[in-house]
C-alpha positions as CSV (number, residue, x, y, z in Angstrom):
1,X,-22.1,206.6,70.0
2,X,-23.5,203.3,71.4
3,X,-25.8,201.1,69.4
4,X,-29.6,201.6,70.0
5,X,-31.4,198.4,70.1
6,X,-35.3,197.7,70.5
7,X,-34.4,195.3,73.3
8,X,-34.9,195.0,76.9
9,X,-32.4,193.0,79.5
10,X,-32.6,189.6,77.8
11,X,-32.5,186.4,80.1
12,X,-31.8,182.6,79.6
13,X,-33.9,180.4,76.7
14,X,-37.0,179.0,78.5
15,X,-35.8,176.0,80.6
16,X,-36.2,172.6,78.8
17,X,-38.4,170.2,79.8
18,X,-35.3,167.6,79.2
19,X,-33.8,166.5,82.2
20,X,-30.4,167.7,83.6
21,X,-27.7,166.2,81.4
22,X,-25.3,163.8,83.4
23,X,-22.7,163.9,80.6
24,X,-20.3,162.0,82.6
25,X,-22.5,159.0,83.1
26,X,-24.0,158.7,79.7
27,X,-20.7,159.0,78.0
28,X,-19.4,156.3,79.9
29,X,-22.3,154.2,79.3
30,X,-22.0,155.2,75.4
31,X,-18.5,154.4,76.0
32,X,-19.3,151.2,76.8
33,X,-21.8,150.1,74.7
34,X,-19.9,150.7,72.0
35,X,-16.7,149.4,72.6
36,X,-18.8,146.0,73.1
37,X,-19.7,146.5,69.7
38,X,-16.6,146.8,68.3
39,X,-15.3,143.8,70.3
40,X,-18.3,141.6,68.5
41,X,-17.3,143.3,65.4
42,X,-13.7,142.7,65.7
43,X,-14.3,139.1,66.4
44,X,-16.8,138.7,63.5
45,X,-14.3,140.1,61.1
46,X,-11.8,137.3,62.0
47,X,-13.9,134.6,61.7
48,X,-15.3,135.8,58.3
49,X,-10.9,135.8,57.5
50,X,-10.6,132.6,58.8
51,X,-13.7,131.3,56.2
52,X,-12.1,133.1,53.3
53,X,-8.8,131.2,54.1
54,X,-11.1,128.1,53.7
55,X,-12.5,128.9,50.5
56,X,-9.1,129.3,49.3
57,X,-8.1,126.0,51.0
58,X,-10.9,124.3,49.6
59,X,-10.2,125.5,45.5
60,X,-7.3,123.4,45.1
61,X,-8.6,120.3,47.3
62,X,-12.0,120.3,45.2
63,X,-10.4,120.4,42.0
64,X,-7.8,117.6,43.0
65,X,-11.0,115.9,44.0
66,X,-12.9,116.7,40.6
67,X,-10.6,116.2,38.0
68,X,-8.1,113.7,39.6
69,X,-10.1,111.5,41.5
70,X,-13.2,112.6,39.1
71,X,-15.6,112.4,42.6
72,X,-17.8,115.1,41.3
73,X,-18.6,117.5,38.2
74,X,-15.6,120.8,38.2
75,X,-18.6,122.9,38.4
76,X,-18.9,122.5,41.8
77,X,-15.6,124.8,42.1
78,X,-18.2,127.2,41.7
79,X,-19.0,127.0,45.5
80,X,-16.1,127.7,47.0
81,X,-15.2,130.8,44.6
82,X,-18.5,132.5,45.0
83,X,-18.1,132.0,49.2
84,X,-14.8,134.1,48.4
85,X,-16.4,136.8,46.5
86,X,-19.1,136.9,49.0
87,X,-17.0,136.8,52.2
88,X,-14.6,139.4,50.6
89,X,-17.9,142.1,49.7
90,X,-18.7,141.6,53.8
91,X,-15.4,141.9,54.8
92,X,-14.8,145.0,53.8
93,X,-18.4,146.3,55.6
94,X,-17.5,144.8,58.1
95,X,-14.0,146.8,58.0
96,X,-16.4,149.8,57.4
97,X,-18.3,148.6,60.7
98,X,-15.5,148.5,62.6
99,X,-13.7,152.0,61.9
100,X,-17.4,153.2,62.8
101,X,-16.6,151.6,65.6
102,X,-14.3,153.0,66.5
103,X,-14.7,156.5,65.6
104,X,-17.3,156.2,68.4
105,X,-15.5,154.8,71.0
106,X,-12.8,157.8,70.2
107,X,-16.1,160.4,70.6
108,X,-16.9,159.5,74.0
109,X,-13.0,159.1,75.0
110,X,-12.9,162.6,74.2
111,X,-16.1,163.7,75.2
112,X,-14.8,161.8,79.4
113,X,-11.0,163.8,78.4
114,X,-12.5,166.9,78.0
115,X,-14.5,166.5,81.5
116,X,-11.4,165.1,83.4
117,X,-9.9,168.4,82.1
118,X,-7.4,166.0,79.2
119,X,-8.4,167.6,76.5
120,X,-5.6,169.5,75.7
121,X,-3.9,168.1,72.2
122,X,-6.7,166.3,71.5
123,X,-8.7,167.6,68.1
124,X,-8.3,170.5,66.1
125,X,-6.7,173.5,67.1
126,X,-7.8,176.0,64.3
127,X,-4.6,177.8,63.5
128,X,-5.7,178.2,59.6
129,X,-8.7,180.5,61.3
130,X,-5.7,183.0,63.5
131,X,-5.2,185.9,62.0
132,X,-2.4,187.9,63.4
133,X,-4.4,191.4,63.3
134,X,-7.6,190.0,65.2
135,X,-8.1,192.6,67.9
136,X,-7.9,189.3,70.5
137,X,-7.8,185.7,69.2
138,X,-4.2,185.5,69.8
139,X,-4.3,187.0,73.4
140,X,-7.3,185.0,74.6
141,X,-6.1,181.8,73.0
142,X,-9.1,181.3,70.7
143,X,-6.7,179.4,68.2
144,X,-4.1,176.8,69.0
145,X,-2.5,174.4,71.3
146,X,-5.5,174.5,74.5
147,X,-7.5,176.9,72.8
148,X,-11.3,177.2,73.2
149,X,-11.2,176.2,69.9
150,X,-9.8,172.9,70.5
151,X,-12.2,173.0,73.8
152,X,-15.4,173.5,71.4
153,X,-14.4,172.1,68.0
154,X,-16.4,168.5,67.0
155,X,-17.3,169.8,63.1
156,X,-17.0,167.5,60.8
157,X,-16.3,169.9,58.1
158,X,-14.2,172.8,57.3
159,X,-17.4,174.5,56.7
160,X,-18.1,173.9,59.9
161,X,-14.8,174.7,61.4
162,X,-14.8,178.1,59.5
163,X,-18.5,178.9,60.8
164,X,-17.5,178.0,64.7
165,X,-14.1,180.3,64.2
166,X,-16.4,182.8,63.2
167,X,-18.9,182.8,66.6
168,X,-15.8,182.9,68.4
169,X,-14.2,185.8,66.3
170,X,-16.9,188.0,65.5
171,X,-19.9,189.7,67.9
172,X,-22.9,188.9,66.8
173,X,-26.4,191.4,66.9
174,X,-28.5,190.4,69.9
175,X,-31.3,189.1,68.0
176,X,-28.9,186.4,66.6
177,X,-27.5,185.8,70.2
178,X,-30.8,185.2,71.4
179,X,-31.4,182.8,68.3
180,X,-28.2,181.1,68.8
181,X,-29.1,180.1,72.6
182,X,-32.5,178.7,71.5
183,X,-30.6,176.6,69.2
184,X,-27.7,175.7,71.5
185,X,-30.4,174.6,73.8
186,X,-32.5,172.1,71.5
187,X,-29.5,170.5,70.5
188,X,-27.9,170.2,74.1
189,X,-30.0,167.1,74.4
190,X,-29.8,165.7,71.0
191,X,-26.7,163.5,71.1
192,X,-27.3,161.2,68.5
193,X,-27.3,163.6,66.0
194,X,-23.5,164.5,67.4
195,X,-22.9,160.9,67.3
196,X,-24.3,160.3,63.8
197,X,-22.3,163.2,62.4
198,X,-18.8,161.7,63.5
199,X,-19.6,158.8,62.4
200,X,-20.3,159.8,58.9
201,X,-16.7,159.1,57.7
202,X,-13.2,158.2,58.2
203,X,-12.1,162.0,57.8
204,X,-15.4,164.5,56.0
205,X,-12.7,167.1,57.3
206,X,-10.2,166.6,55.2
207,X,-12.5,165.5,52.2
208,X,-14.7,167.9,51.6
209,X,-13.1,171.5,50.3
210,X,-15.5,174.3,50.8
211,X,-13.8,176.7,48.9
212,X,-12.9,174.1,46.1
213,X,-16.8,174.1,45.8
214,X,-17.3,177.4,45.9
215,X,-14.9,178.1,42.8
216,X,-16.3,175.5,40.8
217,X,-20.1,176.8,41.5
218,X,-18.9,180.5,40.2
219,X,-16.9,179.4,38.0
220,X,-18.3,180.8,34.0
221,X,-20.2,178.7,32.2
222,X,-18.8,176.4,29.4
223,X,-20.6,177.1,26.8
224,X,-21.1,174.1,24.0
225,X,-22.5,174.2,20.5
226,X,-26.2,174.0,20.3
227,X,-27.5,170.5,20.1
228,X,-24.1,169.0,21.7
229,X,-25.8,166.6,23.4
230,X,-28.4,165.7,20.7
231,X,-24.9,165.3,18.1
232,X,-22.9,163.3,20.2
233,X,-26.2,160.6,21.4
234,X,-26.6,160.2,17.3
235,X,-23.3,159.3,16.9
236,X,-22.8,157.1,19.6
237,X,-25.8,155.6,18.8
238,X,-24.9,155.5,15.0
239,X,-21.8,153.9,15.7
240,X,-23.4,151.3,17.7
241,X,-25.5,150.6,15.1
242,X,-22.4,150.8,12.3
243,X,-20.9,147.5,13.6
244,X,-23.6,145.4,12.9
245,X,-22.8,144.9,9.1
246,X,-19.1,143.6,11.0
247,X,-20.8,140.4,11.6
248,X,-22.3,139.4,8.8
249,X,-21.3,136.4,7.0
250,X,-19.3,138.4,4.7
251,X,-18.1,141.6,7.3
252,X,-18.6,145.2,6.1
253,X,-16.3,147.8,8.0
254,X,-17.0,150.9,5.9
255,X,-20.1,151.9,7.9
256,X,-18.0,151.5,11.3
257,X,-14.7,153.5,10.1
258,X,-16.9,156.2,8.6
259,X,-19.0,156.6,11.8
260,X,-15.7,156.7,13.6
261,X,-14.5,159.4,11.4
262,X,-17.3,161.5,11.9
263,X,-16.7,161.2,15.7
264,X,-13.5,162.3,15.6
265,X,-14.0,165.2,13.6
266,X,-16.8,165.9,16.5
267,X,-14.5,165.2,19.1
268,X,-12.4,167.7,17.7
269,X,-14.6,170.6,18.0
270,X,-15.7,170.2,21.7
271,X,-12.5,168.6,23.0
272,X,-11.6,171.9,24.6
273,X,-14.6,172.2,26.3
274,X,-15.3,168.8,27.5
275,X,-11.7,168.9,29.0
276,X,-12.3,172.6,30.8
277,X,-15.2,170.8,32.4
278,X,-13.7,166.9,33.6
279,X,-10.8,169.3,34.7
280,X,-12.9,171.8,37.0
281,X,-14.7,169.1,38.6
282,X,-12.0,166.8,39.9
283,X,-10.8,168.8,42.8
284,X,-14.7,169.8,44.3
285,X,-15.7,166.0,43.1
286,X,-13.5,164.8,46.2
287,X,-15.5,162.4,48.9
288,X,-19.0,164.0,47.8
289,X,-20.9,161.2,49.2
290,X,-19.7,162.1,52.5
291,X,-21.1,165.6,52.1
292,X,-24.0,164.2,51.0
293,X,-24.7,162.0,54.1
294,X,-23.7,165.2,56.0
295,X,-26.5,167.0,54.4
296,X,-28.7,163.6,54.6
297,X,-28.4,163.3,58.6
298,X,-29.3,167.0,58.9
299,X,-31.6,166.9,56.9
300,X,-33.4,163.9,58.4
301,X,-33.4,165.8,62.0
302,X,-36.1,167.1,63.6
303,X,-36.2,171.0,64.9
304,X,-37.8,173.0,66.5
305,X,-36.2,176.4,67.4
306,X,-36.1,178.8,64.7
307,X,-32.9,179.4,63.9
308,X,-32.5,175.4,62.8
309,X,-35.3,175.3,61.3
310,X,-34.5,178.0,58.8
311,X,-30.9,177.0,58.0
312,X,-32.5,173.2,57.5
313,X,-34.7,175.0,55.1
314,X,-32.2,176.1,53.1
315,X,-30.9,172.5,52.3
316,X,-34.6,172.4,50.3
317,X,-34.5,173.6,46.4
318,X,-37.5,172.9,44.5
319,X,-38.9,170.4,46.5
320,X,-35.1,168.2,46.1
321,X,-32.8,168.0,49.3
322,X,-29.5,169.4,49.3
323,X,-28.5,165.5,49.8
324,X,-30.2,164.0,47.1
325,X,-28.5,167.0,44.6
326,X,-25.3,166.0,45.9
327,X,-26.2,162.2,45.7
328,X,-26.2,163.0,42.0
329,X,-23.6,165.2,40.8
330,X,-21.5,161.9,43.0
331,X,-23.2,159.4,40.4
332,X,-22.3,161.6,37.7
333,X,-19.0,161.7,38.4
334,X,-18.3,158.9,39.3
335,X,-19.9,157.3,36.2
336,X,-17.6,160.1,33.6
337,X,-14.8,158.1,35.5
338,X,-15.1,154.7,34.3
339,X,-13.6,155.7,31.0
340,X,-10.3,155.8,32.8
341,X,-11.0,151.8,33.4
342,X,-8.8,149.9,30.5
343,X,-11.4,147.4,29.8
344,X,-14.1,150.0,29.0
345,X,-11.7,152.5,27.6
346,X,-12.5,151.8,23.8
347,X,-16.3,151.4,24.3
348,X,-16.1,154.8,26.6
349,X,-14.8,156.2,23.3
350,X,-17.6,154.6,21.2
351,X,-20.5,156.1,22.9
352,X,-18.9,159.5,23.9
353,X,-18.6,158.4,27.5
354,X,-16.8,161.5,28.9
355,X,-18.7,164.1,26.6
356,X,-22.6,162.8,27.6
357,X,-21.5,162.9,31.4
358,X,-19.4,166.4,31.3
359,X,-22.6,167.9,29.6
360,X,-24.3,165.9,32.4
361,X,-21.8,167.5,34.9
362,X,-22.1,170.9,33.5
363,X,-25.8,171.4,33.3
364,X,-26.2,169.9,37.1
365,X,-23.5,172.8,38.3
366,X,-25.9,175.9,36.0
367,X,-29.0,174.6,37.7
368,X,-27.4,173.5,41.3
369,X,-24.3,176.1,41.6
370,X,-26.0,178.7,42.8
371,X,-27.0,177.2,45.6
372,X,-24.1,175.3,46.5
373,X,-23.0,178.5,48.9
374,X,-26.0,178.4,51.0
375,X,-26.1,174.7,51.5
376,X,-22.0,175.3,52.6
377,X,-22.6,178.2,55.0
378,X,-26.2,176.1,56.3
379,X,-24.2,173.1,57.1
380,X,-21.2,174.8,58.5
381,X,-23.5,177.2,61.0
382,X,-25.3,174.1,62.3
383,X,-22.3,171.7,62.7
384,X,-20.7,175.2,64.9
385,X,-23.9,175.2,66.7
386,X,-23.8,171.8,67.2
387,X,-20.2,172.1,68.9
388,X,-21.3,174.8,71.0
389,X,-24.6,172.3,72.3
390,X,-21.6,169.9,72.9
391,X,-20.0,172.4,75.9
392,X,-23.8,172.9,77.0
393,X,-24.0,169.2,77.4
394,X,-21.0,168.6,79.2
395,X,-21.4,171.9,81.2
396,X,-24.6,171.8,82.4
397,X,-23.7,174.0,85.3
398,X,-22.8,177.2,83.0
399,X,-25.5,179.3,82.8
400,X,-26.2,181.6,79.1
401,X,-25.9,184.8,79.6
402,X,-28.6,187.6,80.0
403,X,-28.5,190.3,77.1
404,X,-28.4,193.8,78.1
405,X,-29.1,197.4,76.2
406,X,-26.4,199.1,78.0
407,X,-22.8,199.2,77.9
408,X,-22.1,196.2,80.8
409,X,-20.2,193.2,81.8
410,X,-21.4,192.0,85.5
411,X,-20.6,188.6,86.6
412,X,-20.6,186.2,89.6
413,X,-18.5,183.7,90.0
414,X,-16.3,184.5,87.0
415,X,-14.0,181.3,86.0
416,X,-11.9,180.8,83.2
417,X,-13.3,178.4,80.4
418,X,-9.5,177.1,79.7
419,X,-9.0,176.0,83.1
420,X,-9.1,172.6,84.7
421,X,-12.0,172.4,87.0
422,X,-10.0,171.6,90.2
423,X,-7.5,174.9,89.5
424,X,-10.7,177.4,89.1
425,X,-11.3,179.9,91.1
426,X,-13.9,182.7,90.0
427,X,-14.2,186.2,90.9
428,X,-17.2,188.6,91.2
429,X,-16.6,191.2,88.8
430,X,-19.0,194.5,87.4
431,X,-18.2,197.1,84.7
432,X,-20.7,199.6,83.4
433,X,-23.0,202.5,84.2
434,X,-20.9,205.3,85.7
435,X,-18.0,202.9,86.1
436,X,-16.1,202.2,83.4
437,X,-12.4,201.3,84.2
438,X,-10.7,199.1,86.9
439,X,-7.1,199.2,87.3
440,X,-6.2,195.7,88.1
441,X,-2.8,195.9,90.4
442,X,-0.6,192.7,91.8
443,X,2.6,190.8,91.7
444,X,3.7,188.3,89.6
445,X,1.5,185.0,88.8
446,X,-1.3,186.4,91.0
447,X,-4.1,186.1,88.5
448,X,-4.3,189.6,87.1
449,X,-3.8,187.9,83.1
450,X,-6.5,185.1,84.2
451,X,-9.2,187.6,84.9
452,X,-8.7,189.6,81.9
453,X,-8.5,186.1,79.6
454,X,-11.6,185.0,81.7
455,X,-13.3,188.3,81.1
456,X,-13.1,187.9,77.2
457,X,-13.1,184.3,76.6
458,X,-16.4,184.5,78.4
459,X,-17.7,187.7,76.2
460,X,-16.1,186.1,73.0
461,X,-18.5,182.4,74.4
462,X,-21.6,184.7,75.1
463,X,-21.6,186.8,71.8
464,X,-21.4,183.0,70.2
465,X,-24.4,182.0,71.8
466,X,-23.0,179.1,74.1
467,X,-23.1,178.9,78.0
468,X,-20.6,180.6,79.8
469,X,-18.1,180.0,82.6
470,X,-19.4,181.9,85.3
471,X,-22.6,181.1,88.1
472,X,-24.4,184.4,86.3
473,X,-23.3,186.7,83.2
474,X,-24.8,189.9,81.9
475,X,-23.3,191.9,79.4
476,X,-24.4,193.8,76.5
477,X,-23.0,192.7,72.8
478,X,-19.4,194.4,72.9
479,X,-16.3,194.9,71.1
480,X,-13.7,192.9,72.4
481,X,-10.1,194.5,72.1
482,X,-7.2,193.1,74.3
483,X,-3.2,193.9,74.1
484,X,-1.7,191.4,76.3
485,X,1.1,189.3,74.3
486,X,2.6,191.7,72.1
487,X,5.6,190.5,70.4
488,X,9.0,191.8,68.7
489,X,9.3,190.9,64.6
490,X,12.9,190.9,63.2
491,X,11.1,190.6,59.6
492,X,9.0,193.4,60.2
493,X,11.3,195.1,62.1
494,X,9.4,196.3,65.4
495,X,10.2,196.2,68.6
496,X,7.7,194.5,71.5
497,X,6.8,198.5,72.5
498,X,6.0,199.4,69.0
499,X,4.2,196.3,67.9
500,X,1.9,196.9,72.0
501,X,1.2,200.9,70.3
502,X,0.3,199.7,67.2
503,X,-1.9,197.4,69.0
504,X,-3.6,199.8,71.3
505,X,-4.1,201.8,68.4
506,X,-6.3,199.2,66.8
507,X,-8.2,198.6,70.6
508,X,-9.2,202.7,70.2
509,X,-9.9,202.4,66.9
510,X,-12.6,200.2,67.8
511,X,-14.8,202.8,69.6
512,X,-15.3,204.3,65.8
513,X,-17.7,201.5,65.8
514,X,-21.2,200.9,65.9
515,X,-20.5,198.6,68.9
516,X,-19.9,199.5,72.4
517,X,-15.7,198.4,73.4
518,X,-14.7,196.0,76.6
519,X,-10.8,196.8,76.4
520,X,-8.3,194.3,78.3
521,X,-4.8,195.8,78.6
522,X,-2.2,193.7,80.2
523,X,1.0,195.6,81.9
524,X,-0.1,198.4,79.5
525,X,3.4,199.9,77.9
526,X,5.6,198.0,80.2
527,X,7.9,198.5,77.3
528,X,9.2,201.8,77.9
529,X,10.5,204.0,81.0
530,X,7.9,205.0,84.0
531,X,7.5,208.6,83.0
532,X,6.7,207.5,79.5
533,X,4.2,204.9,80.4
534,X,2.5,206.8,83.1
535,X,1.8,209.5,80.7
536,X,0.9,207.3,77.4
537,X,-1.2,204.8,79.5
538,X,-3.3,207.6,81.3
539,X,-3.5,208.7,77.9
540,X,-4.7,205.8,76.2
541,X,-7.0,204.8,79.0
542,X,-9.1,208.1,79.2
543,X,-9.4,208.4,75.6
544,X,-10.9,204.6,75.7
545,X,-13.2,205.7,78.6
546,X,-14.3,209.2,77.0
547,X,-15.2,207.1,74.1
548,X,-17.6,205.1,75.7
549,X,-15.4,202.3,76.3
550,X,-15.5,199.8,79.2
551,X,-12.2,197.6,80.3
552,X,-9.4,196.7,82.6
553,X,-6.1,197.6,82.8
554,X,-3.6,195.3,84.5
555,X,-0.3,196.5,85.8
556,X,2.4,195.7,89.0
557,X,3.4,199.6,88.7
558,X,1.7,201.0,91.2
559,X,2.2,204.5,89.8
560,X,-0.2,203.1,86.9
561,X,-3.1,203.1,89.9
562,X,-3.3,206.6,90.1
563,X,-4.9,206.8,86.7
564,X,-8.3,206.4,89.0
565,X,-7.5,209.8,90.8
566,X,-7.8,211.6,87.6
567,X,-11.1,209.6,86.5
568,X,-13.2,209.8,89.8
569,X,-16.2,207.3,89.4
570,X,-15.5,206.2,86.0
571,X,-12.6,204.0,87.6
572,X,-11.8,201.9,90.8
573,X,-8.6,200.3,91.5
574,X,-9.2,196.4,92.8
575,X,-6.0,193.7,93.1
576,X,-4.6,190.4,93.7
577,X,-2.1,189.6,96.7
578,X,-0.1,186.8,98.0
579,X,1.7,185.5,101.2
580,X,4.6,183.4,102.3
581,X,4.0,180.2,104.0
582,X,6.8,178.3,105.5
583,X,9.1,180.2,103.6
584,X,7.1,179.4,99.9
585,X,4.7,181.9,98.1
586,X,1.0,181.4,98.1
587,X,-2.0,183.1,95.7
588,X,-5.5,182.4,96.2
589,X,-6.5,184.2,93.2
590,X,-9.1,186.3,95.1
591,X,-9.5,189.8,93.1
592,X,-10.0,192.3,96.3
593,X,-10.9,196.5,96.5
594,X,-8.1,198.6,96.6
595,X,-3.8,198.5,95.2
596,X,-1.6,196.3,95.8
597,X,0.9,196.9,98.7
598,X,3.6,194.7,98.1
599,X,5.3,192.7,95.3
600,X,6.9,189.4,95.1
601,X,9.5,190.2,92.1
602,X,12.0,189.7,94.7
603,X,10.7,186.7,96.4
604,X,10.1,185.1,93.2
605,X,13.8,185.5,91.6
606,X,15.4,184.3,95.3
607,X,12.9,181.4,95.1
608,X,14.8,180.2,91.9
609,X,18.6,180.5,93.1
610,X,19.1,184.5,92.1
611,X,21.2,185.8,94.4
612,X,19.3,189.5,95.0
């Protein structure tokens, strides 16, 4: 049932001519550089305060000076209140300057936190992306509090959040993989176009709406009487012209009130319409000019591998950029509303000020809508590409993986992706051709939940096209289902033993599809008496391995390891041990051939005061 591909075993993209990152070094020169910017800039801000409070200092002194000592003409006033104007416009760019600022100092403070292994709680964690049925987000903590979301995450938009949540959540087909790794590899080096995209705003994330986009663009078309436009330019224009026979020596206000009339009875007929549309467009109309410097920088990029190069392509209609289409439905938009500004209220309604621009609005979504879907998905894939170049960067050690055609997953110096640098410790590890299974047996704490977390996070990072955690990784696209943190739910009623069968239910049903399966089963059925769960996990397991299906099975019942006697080659039994030294419990977290021969449950509960 496996999934032919035309494809041989698949190495690493083609080394780059770039140098070795140093990430450490260059982000603390970055680091540097620009918190000495936004030291100048913080300085120049108050000294341009301190000349505005000068200008106002100097209003009332000039004009005791003009008019009561009559030194020097009032228009000289002029001086001083233009300086304040002026000084207030820069002010407030150099306010813009300085959040820039430091937004970049805050890039590479995260960018050193995530090398110094602080990164937890810093950025987003992704928990709108969980979804309580995924077959292993939850037990590999791919969303949440120290998730490899949080690890990976730098998008700027939810676009881009959704598209990285994605990688991480869905296998991908090996030519994409492959694709993805070129990709991840030009834009290891390219960090000034990471820079230039967190810059781009105080917060594009919680600005630009996707999906509030994506409505808008499907959304039917509002249809307007023929000639709309044409009508309500004449009038405007006819109204315009009505109030000239107002100023004459002797005024004439007929023309004006009939032309006033006749707008009304206009604005009657398409009031409806012209409403439907201001009303669509407010909620996807939110911070466009930040989408549109998002599609400006990306735009502006060079590329070369092939997957960037065809998702910049898609930011091209008709010889327009993506950005400059955006640049204008902002204008429009911003233009329709002025009429809310009291001062221009009445001559908004003179000229038909909301109607021209809504029509303007409108006919910019028939002609630009259905595109707006493709730009979205475009930006969001490279933004997640551009977080995954981001661990590249700052792991320069972690190799990509090699693709093979068969069912595999062989690894040296397997380490967890989670873990702090100083607590790893990797295993050697190989599943696939006649074996299929290893029964993974130990006591408490000893790492038999690491490897099987390190085992998919590291699938879940290869199938996304990033680097992965281990000194050399070949695997073939698989299926990743785990069953490892099953929980009780007095709402729905279930127990922690029905909600882990339900579960495993879901890993087998996997095997139904086109993909091959890695399954990763943590104290499989520890929910129910031994008899039971020696039968129902031998069960489970061979039907998993009968179906093609590769895995581990974790468990510190050592009747569970003699699932291998009934398997043969398909399945070896490997574990992790620990000692007492001076009287306290040691692990080195070394995965070794064989069971388990003794257990620490004991040791562990006398080690906290129980009395056993």
């Amino acid at each position: 049932m496996f999934l032919q591909w035309d494809l041989e075993t698949q190495t690493t993209p083609a080394a780059s001519s770039q140098p070795k990152p140093q990430p450490r070094a260059e982000y603390a020169r970055r680091l540097s550089a620009r918190t000495g910017v936004l030291d100048r800039r913080q300085k120049l801000f108050i000294t341009v305060s301190n000349w505005r409070l000068v200008c106002v200092l100097a209003v009332p002194l000039l004009s005791w000076l003009a008019w009561g000592r009559d030194l020097f003409s009032p228009w000289w006033l002029a001086v001083p209140v233009t300086a304040f104007v002026a000084l207030i416009v820069y002010h407030e760019f150099i306010e813009r300057r300085i959040q820039a600022a430091k937004r970049a100092t805050r890039l590479y403070e995260h960018g050193l936190a995530r090398l110094d292994d602080r990164w937890s709680g810093i950025g987003e964690r992704g928990e709108s992306f969980a979804d309580p049925n995924h077959l292993y987000a939850a037990d590999l903590d791919v969303f949440g509090e120290g998730s490899l979301f949080q690890l990976l995450c730098t998008a700027r938009t939810r676009a881009g959040e959704s598209a990285l949540a994605g990688c991480l959540c869905r296998p991908a087909a090996p030519d994409i993989i492959l694709k993805r790794q070129e990709a991840v590899e030009e834009l290891r080096h390219k960090l000034d176009l990471r820079e230039d995209l967190a810059l781009l705003g105080a917060d594009v994330r919680s600005g630009v709406h996707p999906e509030a986009l994506r409505r808008w663009a499907a959304f039917p078309a509002v249809v307007f009487p023929k000639a709309t436009r044409w009508v309500a330019l004449f009038l405007s224009l006819l109204t315009v012209a009505s109030l000239v026979p107002a100023f004459w020596e002797t005024p004439l206000l007929t023309p004006f009130v009939v032309a006033l009339l006749l707008e009304a009875a206009f604005a009657v007929l398409i009031r409806s319409r012209v409403n439907e549309v201001i009303e669509a467009v407010d909620a996807p109309a939110r911070d466009l000019g930040l989408l549109s410097a998002v599609l400006g920088r990306l735009e502006a990029e060079k590329f070369d591998s092939s997957m960037l190069r065809d998702l910049q392509a898609r930011l091209d209609v008709g010889h327009r950029p993506a950005s400059a289409r955006i640049a204008t439905l902002e204008r429009l938009v911003e233009y329709l509303e002025w009429r809310g500004n009291n001062m221009f209220t009445a001559v908004a309604r003179m000229l038909f000020w909301g109607t021209q621009f809504a029509l303007a609005i409108e006919a910019w979504r028939q002609y630009n809508g259905p595109h707006i879907e493709k730009w979205l998905l475009a930006i969001g894939e490279i933004e997640a590409l551009c977080a995954l170049s981001g661990y590249a960067y700052e792991n320069p050690d972690d190799p990509f993986p090699e693709l093979a055609q068969e069912s595999c997953f062989e690894a040296e110096g397997l380490g967890h992706p989670l873990m702090a640098r100083a607590e790893l410790v990797r295993n050697d590890l190989s599943i696939g051709g006649d074996l299929r299974l290893l029964v993974v047996s130990g006591s408490n704490m000893s790492g038999k939940s690491t490897l099987l977390r390190s085992v998919g996070l590291n699938a879940a990072l290869a199938q996304a096209g990033a680097p992965v955690r281990a000194r050399r990784l070949r695997l073939s696209p698989l299926a990743i289902g785990a069953s490892m943190r099953p929980v009780d739910s007095l709402r729905e009623h279930t127990s922690r033993f029905y909600a882990e069968i339900k579960s495993l239910r879901a890993v087998v049903g996997l095997t139904e599809t086109e993909l091959p399966v890695i399954f990763l089963l943590d104290e499989l059925l520890s929910g129910t008496n031994s008899h039971d769960r020696r039968i129902g996990a031998e069960a489970v397991v061979k039907a998993l391995v009968e179906r093609g299906a590769i895995g581990l099975v974790t468990t510190h019942d050592l009747a569970l390891t003699k699932i291998t006697e009934h398997l043969g080659a398909r399945a070896k039994n490997v574990h992790f041990e620990d000692r007492i030294e001076n009287g306290k419990m040691v692990f080195d977290f070394k995965m070794r051939p064989g069971v388990v021969e003794r257990s620490n449950a004991l040791d562990l509960m006398r080690s906290i005061g129980l009395d056993v």
